[in-house]
Steps between C-alpha positions, in 0.01 A plus 500: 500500500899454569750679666696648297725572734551317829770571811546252732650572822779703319792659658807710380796554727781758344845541666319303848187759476151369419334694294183306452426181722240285445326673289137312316338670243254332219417752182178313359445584116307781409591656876663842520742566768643850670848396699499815761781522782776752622846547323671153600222308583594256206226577214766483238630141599149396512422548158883453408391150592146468358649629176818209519764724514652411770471151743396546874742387715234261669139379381332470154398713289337465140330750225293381244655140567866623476717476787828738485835392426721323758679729705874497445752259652 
């Protein structure tokens, strides 16, 4: 089986705050995942990023072969 999604060392910094750093995470196929934290622990970026919406400010990250769109200049 592949991953079909795959974080590698990812990090987001917003306005100097890091709100994820180096975060791995491998999503084989046919697995089924729970993301479980406290308000502000990041869960939304994470899957902001394993869905390609948005680019992590540091690392890799790739679903289903995809990697998100270059972040802005």
């Amino acid at each position: 089986m592949s991953d079909v999604i795959n974080l590698v060392d990812v990090s987001v910094i917003r306005s100097g705050n890091a709100i994820l750093a180096g975060v791995d995470w491998a999503v084989a196929e046919g697995e089924n995942w729970v993301v479980l934290g406290p308000n502000g622990a990041g869960k939304t970026t994470v899957l902001q990023i394993a869905a390609t919406l948005i680019h992590p400010s540091a690392g890799s990250a790739e679903a289903n072969s995809r990697k998100p769109s270059a972040p802005p200049p």
